[in-house]
Structures are given as C-alpha cells and as structure tokens.
C-alpha positions as CSV (number, residue, x, y, z in Angstrom):
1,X,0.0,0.0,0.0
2,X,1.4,3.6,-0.6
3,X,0.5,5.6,2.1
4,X,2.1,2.3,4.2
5,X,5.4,2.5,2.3
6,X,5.8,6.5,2.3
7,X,5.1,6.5,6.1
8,X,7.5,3.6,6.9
9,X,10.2,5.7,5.4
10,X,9.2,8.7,6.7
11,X,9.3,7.4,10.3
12,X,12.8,5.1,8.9
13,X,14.5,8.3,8.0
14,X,12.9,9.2,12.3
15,X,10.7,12.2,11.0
16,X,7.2,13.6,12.1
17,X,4.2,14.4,10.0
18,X,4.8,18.1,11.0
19,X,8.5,18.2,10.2
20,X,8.6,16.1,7.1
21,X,5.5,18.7,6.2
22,X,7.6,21.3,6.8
23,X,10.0,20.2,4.6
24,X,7.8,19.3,1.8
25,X,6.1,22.8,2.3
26,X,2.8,22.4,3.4
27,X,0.6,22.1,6.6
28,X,0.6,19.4,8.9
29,X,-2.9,18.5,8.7
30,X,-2.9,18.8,4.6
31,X,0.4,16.3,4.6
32,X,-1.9,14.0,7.5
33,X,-4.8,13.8,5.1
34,X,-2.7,13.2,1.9
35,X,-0.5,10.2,4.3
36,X,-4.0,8.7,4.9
37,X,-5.6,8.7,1.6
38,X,-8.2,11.1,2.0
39,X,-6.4,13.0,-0.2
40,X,-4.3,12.7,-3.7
41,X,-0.2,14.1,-3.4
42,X,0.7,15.7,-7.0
43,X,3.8,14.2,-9.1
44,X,5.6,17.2,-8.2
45,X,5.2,16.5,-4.4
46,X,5.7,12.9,-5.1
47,X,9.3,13.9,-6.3
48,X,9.6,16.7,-3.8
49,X,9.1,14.3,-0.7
50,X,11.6,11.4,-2.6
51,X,14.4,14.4,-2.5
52,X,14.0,15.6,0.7
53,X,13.8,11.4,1.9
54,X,17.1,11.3,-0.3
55,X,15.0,7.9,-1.8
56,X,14.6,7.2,-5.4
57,X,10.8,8.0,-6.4
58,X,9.9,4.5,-6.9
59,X,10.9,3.7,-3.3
60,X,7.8,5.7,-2.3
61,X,5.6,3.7,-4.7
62,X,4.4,6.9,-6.6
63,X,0.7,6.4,-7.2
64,X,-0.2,5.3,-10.8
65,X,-4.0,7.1,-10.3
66,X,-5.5,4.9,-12.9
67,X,-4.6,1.9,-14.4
68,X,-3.6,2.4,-18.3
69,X,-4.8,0.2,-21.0
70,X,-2.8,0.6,-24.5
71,X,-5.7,-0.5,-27.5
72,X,-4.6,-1.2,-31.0
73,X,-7.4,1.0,-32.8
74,X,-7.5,-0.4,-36.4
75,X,-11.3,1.2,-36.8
76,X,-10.4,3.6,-40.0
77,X,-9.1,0.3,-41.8
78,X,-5.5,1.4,-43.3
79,X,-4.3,3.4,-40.2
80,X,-2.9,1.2,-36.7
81,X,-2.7,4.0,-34.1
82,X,-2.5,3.6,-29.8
83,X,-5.7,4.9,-27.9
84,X,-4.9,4.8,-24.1
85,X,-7.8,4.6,-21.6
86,X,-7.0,6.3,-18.3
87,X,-9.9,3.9,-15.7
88,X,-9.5,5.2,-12.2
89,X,-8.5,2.2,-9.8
90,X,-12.0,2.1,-8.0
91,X,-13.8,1.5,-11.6
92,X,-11.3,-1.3,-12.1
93,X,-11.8,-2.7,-9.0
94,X,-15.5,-2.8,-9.0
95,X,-15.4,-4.3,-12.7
96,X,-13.4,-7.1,-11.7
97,X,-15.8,-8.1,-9.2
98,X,-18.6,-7.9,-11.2
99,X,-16.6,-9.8,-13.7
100,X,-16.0,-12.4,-11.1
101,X,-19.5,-12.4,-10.3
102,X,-20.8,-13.0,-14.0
103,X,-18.0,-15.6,-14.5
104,X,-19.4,-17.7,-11.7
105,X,-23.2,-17.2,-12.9
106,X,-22.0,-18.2,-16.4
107,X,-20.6,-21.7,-14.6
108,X,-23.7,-22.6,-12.3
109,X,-26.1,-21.9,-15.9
110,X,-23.4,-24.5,-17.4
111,X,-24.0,-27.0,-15.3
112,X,-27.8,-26.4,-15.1
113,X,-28.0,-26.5,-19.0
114,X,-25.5,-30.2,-18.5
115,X,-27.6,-31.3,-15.8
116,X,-30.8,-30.7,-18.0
117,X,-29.9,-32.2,-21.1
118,X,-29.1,-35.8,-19.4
C-alpha cells in the first residue's frame, strides 16, 4: 500500500508528519490527510518528498492514479494507431468483481443446462 510505504520511510528516516510537512512545504494536517488517503499528493510532491527522503521515487511507490490500457485502434481500416484509456483504480476494481461475479453465474447456468440435457 502507498501511504504504508511513504510513512515507513518517513518514520525510517525518524521524522514527524509536521516536520517532514515542513520540509515538503505544506501544513501538517494537509500532509496528514494526503498520508491517509483522504487525499491525492501531486507528481511534483511525489518527487519533492523522494528528494528531501534522499530515496529514489519509486521507493515511495508513486501512485499510478489509474490503471492504463494501451488498444490497437484499427477502426479507419488502413491506419494502426494507440488509444490509451485512463480507468481510475475504483472503476477497475468494481469491474473485476462484477466480472467475477458473472464468471461464476456463467458456470452454475453451465452446469444447469448439463444437468438438464441428461
């Protein structure tokens, strides 16, 4: 989880929400509610809070916002261009559950329609 691995290395590194705040310029309370997930931290902050950590970016575990699906459009015929889909994570997630939940449907009208025809 992000929020997990920013705050373990925030308190590794033996620094409290206000002071690593401080050095990240903003407010306790804004850099509290970011840490948590009630908020989003920009890419800029991302990078901001890496430097000041002296940790590469990934270390962190930046936030992709949305998962990124890369579609080979060939609709016009001739022309094979890339369409990215930007699907924020909660969308995703609730579509593979519902996915889940049709796939098992789909395998109890299976054996219905086996069980019928014997």
């Amino acid at each position: 989880m992000v929020k997990t691995k920013l705050q373990q290395v925030r308190m590794e590194k033996g620094l409290s929400q206000d002071e690593f705040a401080k050095m990240v310029g903003m407010t306790q309370s804004n850099y509290s509610r970011k840490e948590n997930g009630l908020a989003k931290f920009t890419m800029p902050e991302w990078k901001r809070m890496a430097r000041e950590l002296n940790v590469p970016l990934e270390e962190l575990d930046a936030p992709e916002e949305s998962q990124i699906f890369i579609f080979n459009d060939q609709a016009t015929g001739n022309v094979n261009s890339v369409v990215n889909y930007n699907i924020p994570l909660s969308i995703w997630e609730n579509q593979q559950k519902y996915t889940r939940k049709l796939e098992e449907e789909n395998a109890q009208l299976k054996e219905k329609i086996e069980r019928l025809e014997k």
